[in-house]
Each structure stands twice: as C-alpha cells, then as structure tokens.
C-alpha positions in Angstrom: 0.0 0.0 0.0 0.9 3.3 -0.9 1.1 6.6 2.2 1.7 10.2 1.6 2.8 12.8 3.9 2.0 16.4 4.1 4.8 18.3 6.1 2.4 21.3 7.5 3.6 24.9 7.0 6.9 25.8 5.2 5.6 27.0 1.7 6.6 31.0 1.5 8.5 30.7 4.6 5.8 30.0 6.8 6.5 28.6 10.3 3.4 27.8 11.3 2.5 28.0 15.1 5.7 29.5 17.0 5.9 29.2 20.8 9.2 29.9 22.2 11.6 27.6 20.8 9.2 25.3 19.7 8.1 26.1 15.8 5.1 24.2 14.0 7.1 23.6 10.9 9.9 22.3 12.1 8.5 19.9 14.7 6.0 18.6 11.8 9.3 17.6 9.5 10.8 15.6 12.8 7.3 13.9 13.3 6.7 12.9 9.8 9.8 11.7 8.8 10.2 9.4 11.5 6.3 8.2 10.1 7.8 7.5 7.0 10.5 5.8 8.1 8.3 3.2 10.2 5.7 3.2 7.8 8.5 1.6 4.9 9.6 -0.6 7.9 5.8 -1.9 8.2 6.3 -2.9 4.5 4.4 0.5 2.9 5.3 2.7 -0.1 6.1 6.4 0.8 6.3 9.2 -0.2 6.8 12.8 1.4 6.7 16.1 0.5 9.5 18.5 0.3 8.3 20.9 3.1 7.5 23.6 1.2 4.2 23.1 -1.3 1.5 24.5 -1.0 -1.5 22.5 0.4 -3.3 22.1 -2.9 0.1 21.1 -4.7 0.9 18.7 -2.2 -2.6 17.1 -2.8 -1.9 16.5 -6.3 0.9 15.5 -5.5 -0.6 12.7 -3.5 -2.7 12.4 -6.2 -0.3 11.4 -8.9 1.6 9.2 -6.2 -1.3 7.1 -6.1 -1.5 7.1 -2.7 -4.3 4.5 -0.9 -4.0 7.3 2.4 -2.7 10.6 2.9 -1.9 12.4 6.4 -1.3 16.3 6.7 0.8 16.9 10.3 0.6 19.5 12.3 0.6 21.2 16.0 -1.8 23.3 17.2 -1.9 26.2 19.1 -4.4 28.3 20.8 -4.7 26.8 24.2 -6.2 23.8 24.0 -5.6 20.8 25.6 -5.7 17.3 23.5 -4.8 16.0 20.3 -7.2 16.3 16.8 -7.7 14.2 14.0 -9.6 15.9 11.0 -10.8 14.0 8.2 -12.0 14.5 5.0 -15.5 13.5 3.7 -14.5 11.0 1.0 -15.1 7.3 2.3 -12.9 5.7 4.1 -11.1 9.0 6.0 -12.9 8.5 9.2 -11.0 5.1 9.5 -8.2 6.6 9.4 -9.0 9.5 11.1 -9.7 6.7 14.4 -6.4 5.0 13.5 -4.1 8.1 14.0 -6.2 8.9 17.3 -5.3 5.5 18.7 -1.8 6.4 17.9 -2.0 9.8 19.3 -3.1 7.9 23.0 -0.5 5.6 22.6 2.5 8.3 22.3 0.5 10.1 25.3 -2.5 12.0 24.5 -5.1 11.8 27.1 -7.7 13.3 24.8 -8.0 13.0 21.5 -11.1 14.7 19.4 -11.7 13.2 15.9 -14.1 16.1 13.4 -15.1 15.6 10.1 -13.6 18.4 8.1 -15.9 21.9 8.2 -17.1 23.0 4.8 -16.3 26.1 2.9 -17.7 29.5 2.7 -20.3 28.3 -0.6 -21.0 25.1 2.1 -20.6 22.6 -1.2 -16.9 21.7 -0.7 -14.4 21.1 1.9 -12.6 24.2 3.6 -9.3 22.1 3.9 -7.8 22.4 0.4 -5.3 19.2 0.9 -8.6 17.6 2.0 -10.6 18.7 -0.4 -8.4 18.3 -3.8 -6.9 14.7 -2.4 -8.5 12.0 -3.8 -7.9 9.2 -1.4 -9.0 8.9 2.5 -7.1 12.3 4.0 -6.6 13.6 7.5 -5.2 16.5 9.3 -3.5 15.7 12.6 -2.5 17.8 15.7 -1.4 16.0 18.2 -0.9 18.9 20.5 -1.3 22.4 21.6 2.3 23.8 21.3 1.2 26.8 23.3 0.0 24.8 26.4 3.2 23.6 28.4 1.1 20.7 29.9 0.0 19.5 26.4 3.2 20.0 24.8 4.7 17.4 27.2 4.4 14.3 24.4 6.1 16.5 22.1 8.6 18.5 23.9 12.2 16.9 22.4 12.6 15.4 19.2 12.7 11.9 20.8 9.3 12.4 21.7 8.1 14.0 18.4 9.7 10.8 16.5 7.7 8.4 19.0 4.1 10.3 17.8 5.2 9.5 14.1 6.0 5.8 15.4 3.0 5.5 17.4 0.9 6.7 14.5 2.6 4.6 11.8 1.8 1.3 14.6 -2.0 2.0 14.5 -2.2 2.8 11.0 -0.4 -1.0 10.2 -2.7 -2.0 12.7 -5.8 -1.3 11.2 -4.7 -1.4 7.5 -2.3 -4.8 7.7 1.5 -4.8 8.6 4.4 -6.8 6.9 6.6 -5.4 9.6 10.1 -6.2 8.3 11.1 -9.6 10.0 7.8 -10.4 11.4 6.9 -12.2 8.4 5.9 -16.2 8.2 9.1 -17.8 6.6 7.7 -19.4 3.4 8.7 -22.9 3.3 11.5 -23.0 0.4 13.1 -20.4 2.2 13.2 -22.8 5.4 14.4 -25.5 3.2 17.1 -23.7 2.0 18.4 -22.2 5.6 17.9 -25.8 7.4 20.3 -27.2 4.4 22.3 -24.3 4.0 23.4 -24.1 8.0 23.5 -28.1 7.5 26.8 -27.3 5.5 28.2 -24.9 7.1 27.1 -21.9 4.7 25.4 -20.2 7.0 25.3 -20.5 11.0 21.9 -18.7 12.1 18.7 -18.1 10.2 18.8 -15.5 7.4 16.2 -12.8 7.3 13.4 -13.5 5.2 13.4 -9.8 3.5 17.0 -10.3 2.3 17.5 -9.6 -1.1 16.4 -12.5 -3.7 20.0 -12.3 -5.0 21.1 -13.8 -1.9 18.7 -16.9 -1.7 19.7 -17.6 -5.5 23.5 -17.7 -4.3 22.7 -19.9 -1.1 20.4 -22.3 -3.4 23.1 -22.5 -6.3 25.5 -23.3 -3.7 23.5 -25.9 -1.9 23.3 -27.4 -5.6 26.9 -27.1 -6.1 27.8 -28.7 -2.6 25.0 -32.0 -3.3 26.9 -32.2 -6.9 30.1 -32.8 -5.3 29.0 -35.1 -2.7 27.7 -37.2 -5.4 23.7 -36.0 -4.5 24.3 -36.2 -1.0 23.9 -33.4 1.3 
C-alpha cells in the first residue's frame, strides 16, 4: 500500500504555530519523517513532500503518487488541551482519522477529538484544500497544543516527536495490515534452504526472510553445487 505525507507549513516561509523555541514547521518535519521511516519498515510505499508546497500542490501530489491514504501533520496552538484528527469526507477517512487517534493515545495524549472536516464559505466543498483536492482517504492531525506547556509534554524533544510519528505509523499498520520487516511467516522453500544451507556450514543462524532475492539464489546455487560434489548427498 501506498502513504503520503503532508509536512504542514513551510511554503513561503511560513512557520506555522511558533511558541518559544518550539516552531510548527519544524516539529512537523521531525514527526513525519520518523512516520515514514516506520511506515516503509511496516512494509508501505512512501512518499513525502518537500516541506514547502502548498497545500493544494501537495494534494496532487498525493494524487499522482497514487497514494491508498494521505496524512497532513501538524501542531496546534491556541490553548487547547488534547490532540485532533480531522478528516476528509470521501469514504474511508474516518478510519483513518480513528487510526491516527489511537496512535496519538498511545504516544501520550489523554484526549484525542476526531471532526469531520468543516465546509467552505459556498458550504458545497471542503474548507481544507489538501482535504478537499486529495482523492484518497485524507486527515489532518495535531497531536498537540504547542502553546499549552502541559499539552506540549508528548512533544517537547525530538525523541518524543519521533515516538508520535512511530506510534501513529503502529496504529495505521494496525488497522490497514502490517508486513513489519522480519515479522513475516518464513515461506517454506526459504526454510528448506536455511535448514540445508546451515546443514553445510554456509550459514550459521537463520537469514532474514526480506534479504535480497540475490542472496537466496547464491545460497540455493551453492546448496546445488555442494550436493553435486557429494555425489547427490547433502
């Protein structure tokens, strides 16, 4: 399956939300990219924006990825207290819009408030425009209030704004199927080939299953080389 990120703010040097040291934009590259990165380790295609289009770009551009899901972070200000999960109205968004709120409680969030997205000023369309112009099942996320100390707790180092990307990335698999790299069932011919192959000598512990094919075709040439030599015999 295919994910795209949105990396709110950036485009014309916006910062988004600024609080002290703490600024929107560059919180919402540290929290994506580390949802990218587990998302490709849970077996996903994605792909991210730059950091810098703006919101209707970045839709088509999520558009032309073919992407099955698309997620817009950001933090909020304004002094609230929780985490939010906006979706869009097309099918399927509110799934994922309950996904990313289980993964919000899990990296800390005691509240978490999931709204479907408000509609323009003409009341016909969405007032999101990366909602709105994305053709798959979209969300915004905030999974705090920057400007609330108490809030901004989960979120307040960068180890803690890469576990809300990891956390979110967990639930999505969760509800959408994971192929978590080496959690996968071993298909048989590849435990035929490490039971002979450490048999031999060739190997001495079990080879991960998402090495490169290259590599079982060496092991299984040599394992046919070795039985050769032995006269058939292993």
């Amino acid at each position: 399956m295919k994910a795209y990120g949105d990396i709110g703010h950036g485009e014309r040097g916006d910062p988004g939300a600024v609080t002290g040291v703490f600024v929107e934009h560059k919180m919402n590259i540290v929290t994506t990219q580390a949802w990218a990165e587990r998302m490709r380790q849970h077996g996903w295609d994605v792909k991210l924006e730059d950091g810098n289009l703006e919101m209707g770009d970045s839709a088509r551009s999520a558009n032309v990825f073919g992407a099955d899901i698309m997620i817009s972070f950001h933090y909020n200000a304004g002094g609230g207290d929780r985490g939010e999960v906006i979706h869009a109205w097309k099918p399927g968004s509110l799934e994922l819009a309950n996904a990313v709120a289980v993964g919000l409680k899990k990296a800390g969030q005691s509240e978490v408030r999931v709204y479907k997205s408000r509609p323009n000023s003409t009341g016909t369309a969405e007032y999101f425009g990366i909602l709105r112009i994305s053709r798959m099942p979209a969300i915004i996320v905030e999974p705090c209030f920057i400007d609330n100390a108490a809030d901004r707790a989960i979120a307040d180092t960068d180890e803690k704004l890469k576990r809300i990307g990891i956390c979110i990335a967990d639930a999505i698999a969760a509800t959408y199927g994971s192929k978590l790299k080496g959690s996968e069932e071993v298909p048989e011919w590849m435990k035929k080939i490490m039971e002979d192959a450490k048999i031999v000598g060739l190997i001495s512990s079990d080879h991960n299953p998402n090495e490169p094919a290259t590599k079982w075709f060496v092991l299984a040439v040599a394992l046919n080389i070795i039985k050769l030599i032995r006269g058939g015999k292993q």
